[in-house]
SEMARNU-831534 format. One record per residue (C-alpha): residue number from 1; residue in one letter; x, y, z. Coordinates in nm, 2 decimals. Layout:
REC   num   residuo       xx       yy       zz
REC   NUM         A        X        Y        Z
...
% end
This chain:
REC   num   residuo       xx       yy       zz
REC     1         X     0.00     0.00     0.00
REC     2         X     0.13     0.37    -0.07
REC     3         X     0.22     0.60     0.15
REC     4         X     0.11     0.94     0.13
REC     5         X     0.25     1.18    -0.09
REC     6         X     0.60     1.29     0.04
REC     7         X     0.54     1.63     0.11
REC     8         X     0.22     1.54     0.31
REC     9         X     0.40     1.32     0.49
REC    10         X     0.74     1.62     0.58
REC    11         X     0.43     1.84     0.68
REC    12         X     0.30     1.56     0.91
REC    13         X     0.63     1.52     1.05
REC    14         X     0.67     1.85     1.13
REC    15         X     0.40     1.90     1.33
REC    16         X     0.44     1.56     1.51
REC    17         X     0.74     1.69     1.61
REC    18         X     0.57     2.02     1.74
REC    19         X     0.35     1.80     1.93
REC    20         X     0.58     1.54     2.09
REC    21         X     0.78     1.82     2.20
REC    22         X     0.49     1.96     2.35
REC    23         X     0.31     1.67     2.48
REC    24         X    -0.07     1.68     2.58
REC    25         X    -0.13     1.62     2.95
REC    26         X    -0.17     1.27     3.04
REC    27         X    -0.30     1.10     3.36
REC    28         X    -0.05     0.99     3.64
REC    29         X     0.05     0.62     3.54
REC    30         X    -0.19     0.35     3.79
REC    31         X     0.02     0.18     4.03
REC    32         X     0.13    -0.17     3.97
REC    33         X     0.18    -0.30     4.35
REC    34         X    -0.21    -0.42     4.32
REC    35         X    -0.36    -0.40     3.95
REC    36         X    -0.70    -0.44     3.92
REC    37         X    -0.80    -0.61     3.55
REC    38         X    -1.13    -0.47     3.58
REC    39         X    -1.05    -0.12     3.63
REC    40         X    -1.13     0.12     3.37
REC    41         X    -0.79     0.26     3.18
REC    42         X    -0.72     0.60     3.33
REC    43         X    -0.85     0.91     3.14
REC    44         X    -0.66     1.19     3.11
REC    45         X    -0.76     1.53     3.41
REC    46         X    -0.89     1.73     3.17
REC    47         X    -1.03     1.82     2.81
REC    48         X    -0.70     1.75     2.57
REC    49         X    -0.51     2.07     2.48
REC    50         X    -0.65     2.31     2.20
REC    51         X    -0.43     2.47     1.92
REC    52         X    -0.51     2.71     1.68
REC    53         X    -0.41     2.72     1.36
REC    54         X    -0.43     3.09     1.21
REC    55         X    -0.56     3.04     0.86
REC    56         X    -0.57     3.32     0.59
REC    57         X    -0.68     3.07     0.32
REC    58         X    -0.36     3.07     0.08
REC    59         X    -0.16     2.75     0.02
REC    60         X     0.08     2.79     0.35
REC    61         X    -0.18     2.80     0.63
REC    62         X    -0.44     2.52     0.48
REC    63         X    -0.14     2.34     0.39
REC    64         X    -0.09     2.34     0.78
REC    65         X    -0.44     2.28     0.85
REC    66         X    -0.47     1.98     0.65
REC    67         X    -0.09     1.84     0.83
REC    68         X    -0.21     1.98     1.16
REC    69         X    -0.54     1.81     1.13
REC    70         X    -0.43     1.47     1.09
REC    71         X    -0.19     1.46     1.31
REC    72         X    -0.29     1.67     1.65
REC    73         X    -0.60     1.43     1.73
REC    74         X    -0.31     1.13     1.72
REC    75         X    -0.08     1.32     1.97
REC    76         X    -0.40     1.41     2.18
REC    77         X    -0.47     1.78     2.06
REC    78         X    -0.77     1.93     1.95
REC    79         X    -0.72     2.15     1.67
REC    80         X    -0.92     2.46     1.58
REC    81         X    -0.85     2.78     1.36
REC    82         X    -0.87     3.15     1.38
REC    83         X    -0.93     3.34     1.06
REC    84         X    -0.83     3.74     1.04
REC    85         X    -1.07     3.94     0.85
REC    86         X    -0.86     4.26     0.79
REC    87         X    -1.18     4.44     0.60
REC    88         X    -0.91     4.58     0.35
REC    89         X    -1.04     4.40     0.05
REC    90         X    -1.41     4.39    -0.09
REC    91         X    -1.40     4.03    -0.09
REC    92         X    -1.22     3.95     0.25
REC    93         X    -1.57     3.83     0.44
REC    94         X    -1.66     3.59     0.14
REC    95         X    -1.31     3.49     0.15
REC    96         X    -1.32     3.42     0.52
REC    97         X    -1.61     3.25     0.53
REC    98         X    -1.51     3.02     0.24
REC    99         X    -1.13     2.96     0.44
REC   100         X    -1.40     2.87     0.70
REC   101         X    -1.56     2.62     0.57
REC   102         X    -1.27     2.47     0.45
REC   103         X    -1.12     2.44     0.81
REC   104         X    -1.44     2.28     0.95
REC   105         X    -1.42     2.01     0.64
REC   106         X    -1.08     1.95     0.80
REC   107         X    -1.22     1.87     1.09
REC   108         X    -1.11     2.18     1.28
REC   109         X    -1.33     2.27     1.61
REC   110         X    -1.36     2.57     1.68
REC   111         X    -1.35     2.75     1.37
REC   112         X    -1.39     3.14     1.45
REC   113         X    -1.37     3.42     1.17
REC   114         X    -1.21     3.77     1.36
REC   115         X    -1.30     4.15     1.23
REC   116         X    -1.04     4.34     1.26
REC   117         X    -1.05     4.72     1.18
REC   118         X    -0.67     4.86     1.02
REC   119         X    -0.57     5.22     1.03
REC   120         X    -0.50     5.24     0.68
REC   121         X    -0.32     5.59     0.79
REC   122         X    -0.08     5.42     1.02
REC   123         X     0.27     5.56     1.01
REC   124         X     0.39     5.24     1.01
REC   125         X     0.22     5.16     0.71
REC   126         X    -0.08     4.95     0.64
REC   127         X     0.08     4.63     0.64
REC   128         X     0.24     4.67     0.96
REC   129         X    -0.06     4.81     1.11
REC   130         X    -0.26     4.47     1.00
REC   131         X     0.00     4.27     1.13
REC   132         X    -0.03     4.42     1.44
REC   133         X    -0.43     4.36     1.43
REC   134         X    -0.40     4.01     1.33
REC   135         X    -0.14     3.97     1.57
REC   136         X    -0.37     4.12     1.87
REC   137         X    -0.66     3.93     1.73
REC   138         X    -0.51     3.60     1.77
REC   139         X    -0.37     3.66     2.09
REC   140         X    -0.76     3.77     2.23
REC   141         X    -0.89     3.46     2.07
REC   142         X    -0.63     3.22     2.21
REC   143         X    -0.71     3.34     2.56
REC   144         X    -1.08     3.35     2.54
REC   145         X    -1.08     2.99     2.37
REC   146         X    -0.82     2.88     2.59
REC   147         X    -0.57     2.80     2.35
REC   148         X    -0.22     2.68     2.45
REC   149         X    -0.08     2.77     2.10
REC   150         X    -0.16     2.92     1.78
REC   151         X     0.03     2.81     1.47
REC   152         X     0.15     3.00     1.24
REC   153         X     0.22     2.90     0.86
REC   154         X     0.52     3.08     0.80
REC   155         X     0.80     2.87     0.59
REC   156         X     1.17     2.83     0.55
REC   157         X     1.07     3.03     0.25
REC   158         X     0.92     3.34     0.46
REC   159         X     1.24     3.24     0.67
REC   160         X     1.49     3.36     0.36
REC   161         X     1.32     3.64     0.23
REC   162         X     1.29     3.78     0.60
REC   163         X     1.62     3.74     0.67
REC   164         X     1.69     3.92     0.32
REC   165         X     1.50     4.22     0.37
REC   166         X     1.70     4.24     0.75
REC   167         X     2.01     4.25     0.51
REC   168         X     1.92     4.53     0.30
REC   169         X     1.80     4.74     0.62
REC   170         X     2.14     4.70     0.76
REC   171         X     1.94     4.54     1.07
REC   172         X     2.16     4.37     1.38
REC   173         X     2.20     4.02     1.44
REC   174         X     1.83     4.04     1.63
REC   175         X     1.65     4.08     1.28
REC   176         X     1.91     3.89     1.12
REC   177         X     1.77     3.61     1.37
REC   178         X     1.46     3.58     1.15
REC   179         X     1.16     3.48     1.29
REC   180         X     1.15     3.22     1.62
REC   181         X     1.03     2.87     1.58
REC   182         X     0.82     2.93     1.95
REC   183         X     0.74     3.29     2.14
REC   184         X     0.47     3.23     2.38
REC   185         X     0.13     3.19     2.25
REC   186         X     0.28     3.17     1.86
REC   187         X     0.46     2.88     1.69
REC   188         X     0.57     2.77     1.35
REC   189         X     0.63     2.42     1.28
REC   190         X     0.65     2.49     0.90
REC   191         X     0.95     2.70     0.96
REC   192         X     1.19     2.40     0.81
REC   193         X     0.95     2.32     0.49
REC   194         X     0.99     2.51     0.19
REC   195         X     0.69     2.69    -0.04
REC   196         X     0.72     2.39    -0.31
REC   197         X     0.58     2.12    -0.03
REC   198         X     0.31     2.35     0.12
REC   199         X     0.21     2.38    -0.25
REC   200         X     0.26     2.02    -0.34
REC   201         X     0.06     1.94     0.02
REC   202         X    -0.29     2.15    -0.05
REC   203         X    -0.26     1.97    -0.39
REC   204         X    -0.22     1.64    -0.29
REC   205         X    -0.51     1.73    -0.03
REC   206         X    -0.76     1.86    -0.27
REC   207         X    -0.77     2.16    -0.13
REC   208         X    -0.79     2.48    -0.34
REC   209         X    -0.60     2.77    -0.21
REC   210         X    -0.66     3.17    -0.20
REC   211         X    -0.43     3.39    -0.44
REC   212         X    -0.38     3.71    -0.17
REC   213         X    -0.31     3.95    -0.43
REC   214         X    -0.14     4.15    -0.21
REC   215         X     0.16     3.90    -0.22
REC   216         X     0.17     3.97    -0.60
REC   217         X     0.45     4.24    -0.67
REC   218         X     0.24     4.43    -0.89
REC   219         X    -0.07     4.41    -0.59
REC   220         X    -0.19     4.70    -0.36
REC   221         X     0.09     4.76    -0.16
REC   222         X     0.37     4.70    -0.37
REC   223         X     0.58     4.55    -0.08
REC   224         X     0.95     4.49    -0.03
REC   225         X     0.90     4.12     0.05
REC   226         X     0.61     4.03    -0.25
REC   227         X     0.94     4.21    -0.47
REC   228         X     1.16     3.98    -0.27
REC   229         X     0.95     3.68    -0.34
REC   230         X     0.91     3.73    -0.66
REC   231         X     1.23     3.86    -0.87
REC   232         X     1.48     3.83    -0.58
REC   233         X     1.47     3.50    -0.47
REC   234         X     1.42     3.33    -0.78
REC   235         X     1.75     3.57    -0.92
REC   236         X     1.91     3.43    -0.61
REC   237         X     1.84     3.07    -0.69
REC   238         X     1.97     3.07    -0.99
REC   239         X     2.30     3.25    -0.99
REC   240         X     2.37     3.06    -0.60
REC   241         X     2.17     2.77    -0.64
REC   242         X     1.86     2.60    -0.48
REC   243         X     2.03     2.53    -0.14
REC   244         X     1.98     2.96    -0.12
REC   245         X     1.70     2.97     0.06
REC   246         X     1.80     2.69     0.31
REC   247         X     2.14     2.86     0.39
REC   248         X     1.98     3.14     0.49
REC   249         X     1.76     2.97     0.70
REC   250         X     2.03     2.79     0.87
REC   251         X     2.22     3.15     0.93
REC   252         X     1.92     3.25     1.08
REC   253         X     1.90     2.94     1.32
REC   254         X     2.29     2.99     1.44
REC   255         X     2.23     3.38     1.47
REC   256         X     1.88     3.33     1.66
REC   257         X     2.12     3.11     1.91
REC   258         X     2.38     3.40     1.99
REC   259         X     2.09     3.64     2.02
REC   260         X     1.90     3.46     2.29
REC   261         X     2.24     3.45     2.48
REC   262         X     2.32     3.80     2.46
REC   263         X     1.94     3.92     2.55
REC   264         X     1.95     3.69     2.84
REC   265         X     2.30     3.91     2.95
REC   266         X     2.10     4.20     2.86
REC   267         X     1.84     4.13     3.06
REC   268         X     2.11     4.04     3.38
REC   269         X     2.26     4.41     3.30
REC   270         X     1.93     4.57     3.30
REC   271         X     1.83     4.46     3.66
REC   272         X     2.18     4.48     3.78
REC   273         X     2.14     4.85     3.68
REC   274         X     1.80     4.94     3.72
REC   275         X     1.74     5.14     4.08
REC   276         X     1.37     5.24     4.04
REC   277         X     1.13     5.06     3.82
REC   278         X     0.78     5.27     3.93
REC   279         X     0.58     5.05     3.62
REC   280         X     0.34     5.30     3.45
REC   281         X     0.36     5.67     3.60
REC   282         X     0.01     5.80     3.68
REC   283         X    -0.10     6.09     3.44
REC   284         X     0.06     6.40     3.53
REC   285         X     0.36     6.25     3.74
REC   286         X     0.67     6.34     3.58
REC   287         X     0.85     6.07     3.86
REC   288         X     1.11     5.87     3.65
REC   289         X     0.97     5.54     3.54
REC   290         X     1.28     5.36     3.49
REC   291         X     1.62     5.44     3.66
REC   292         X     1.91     5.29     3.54
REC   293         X     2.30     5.34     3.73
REC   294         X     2.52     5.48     3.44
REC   295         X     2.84     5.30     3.54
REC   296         X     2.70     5.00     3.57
REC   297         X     2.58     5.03     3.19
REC   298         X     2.96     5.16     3.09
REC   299         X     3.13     4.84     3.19
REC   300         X     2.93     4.61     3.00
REC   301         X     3.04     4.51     2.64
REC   302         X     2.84     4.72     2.40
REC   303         X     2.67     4.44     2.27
REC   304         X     2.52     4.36     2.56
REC   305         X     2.46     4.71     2.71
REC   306         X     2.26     4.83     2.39
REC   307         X     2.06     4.54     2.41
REC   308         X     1.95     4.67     2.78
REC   309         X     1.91     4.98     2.67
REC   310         X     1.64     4.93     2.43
REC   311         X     1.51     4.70     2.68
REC   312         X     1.50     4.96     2.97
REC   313         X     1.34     5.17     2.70
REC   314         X     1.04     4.93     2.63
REC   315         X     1.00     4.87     2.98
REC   316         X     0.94     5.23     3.06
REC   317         X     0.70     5.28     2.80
REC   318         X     0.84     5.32     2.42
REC   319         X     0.70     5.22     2.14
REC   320         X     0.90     4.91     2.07
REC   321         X     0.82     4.95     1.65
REC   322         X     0.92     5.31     1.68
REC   323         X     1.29     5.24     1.84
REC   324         X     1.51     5.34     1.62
REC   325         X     1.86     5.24     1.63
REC   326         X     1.99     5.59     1.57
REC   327         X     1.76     5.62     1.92
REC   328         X     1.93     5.30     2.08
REC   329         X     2.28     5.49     1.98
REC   330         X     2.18     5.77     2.12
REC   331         X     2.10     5.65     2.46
REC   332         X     2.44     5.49     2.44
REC   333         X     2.58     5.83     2.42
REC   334         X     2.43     5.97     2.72
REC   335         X     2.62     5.64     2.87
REC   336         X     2.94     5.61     2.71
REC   337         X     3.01     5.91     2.57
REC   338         X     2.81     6.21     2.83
REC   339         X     2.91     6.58     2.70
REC   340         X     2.58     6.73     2.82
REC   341         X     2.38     6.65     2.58
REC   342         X     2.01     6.68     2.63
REC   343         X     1.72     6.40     2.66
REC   344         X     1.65     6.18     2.42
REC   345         X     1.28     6.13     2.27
REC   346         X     1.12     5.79     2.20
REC   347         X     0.80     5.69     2.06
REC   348         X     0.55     5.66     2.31
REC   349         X     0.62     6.03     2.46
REC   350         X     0.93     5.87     2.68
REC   351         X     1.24     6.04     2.70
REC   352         X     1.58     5.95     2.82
REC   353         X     1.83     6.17     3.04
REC   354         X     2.09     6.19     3.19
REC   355         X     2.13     6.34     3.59
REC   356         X     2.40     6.26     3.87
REC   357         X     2.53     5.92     3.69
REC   358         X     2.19     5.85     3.66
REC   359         X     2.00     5.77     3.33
REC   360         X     1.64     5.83     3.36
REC   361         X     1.33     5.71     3.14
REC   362         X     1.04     5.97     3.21
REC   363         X     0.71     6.03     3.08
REC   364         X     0.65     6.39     2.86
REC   365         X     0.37     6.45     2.65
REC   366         X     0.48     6.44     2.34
REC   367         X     0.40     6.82     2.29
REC   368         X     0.61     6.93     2.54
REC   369         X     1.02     6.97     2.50
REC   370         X     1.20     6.80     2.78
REC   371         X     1.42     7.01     3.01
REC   372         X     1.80     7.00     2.93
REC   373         X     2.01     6.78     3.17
REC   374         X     2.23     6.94     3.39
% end
């Protein structure tokens, strides 16, 4: 008898081994000293764990679904989905509802379709600003349903291109990182299987996926990454090879491992250095929020102390998408390389300053200048 089609079965595998490394809750074993044939086998506490899978409807995520649904009722999950309705194309509710349908065919309970309203007039841009609503979406979902995870489609594919678009930012090793297999709530067990298998797996499966035309390069948006995607890459393939893609994934792995240890020394530095952490300042106090000691911040490798720094910023209130890293070297300065300078302003109306060895994060509306340091 055949087996199943070889990229159904690398998707299977890879969420089995999402799932074994995350085992479902089981009962405590019976004791042996007195068995009793007659007893019932033991059940497990409590209803089995539930993931979501967060399905858009293109190839990747019901390629997912259809992997996910086979396999997370063997390893004792139930398996659901979330689908984002960003409202930023006339057809996005028939298009939900029809990604809907085909995740309850799958088998998926529950099936949920989100709204989600985008500031098309984000500064950020509109992408960014529906990331961040799908993002928030799926997080609400996942709590109400009680979720323990929600998976996320994203390939060694997506993997490449992100790490790419890092490259030409002239991003630090953090971006260069690319996206983590697991951070809290999210996961992506596709993360090792390339675009060619998630297509080959909704095609074995019969399932027929959504064309986002915003992933087209000549779509809405016009993005960097559908450019990527579709003349880079390929380009890149060719002149280096198909193994492209892949190495750049595997940079990504090796870079994601120095990056955890040096935010872990990061995050030492910053609570070594931080002398008053007052959480969220009441309106109208203008009491620091964060306090860090200045030469405890000089000694550390600049590596590491940059890392705190940005750290110490998002703690005390920035913005963490409007951190610049001309910001991050800025606060540096008021560190490493103090002439009097006044404070520095971060998204979020935080500024930085400097004041008797002391660097402190403070709250200013944004229409106000902050005082100069003395």
């Amino acid at each position: 008898m055949a087996g199943p089609d070889p990229a159904v079965a690398a998707g299977r595998l890879a969420v089995r081994r999402w799932l074994r490394a995350h085992p479902a809750p089981t009962a405590e074993p019976a004791s042996t000293a007195h068995p009793a044939p007659t007893a019932e086998p033991a059940r497990p506490p409590g209803p089995a764990p539930l993931a979501l899978v967060a399905c858009s409807g293109g190839t990747d995520s019901l390629a997912l679904a259809a992997a996910a649904a086979f396999e997370a009722p063997r390893q004792g999950w139930r398996l659901g989905a979330a689908i984002v309705d960003h409202g930023l194309q006339e057809e996005s509710r028939a298009v939900a509802a029809r990604t809907r349908d085909q995740c309850r065919s799958l088998g998926l309970d529950p099936v949920e379709v989100l709204a989600v309203r985008v500031d098309r007039d984000s500064p950020a841009g509109v992408e960014a600003a529906a990331r961040q609503a799908r993002y928030d979406a799926l997080e609400r979902a996942a709590r109400r349903l009680g979720a323990e995870a929600v998976w996320l489609a994203h390939t060694l594919d997506d993997q490449a291109e992100t790490v790419l678009l890092a490259l030409a930012r002239g991003a630090g090793s953090k971006a260069l990182a690319g996206m983590p297999e697991q951070r809290g709530l999210f996961a992506r067990p596709f993360l090792g299987l390339t675009r060619a298998q998630t297509t080959a797996i909704v095609a074995a499966s019969g399932i027929e996926p959504w064309q986002d035309p915003t992933n087209q390069p000549d779509g809405p948006y016009n993005s960097a990454r559908s450019r990527v995607r579709a003349h880079l890459m390929p380009l890149a393939r060719e002149i280096l090879g198909p193994g492209f893609a892949r190495a750049l994934a595997r940079t990504a792995a090796r870079l994601r491992q120095d990056s955890d240890y040096l935010d872990a020394q990061a995050a030492r530095l910053l609570l070594a250095a931080a002398e008053a952490r007052t959480g969220q300042a009441a309106s109208g106090d203008e009491g620091p929020r964060l306090t860090l000691d200045v030469a405890e911040l000089a000694g550390a490798h600049p590596a590491i102390r940059g890392r705190a720094l940005l750290a110490g910023a998002q703690a005390a209130g920035a913005s963490p998408g409007g951190l610049s890293a001309a910001q991050v070297e800025a606060l540096d300065a008021l560190v490493t390389a103090w002439r009097g300078q006044g404070a520095v302003h971060l998204a979020g109306a935080i500024a930085a300053q400097r004041k008797c060895g002391k660097l402190e994060f403070r709250a200013f509306p944004s229409s106000e200048r902050a005082p100069e340091e003395t």
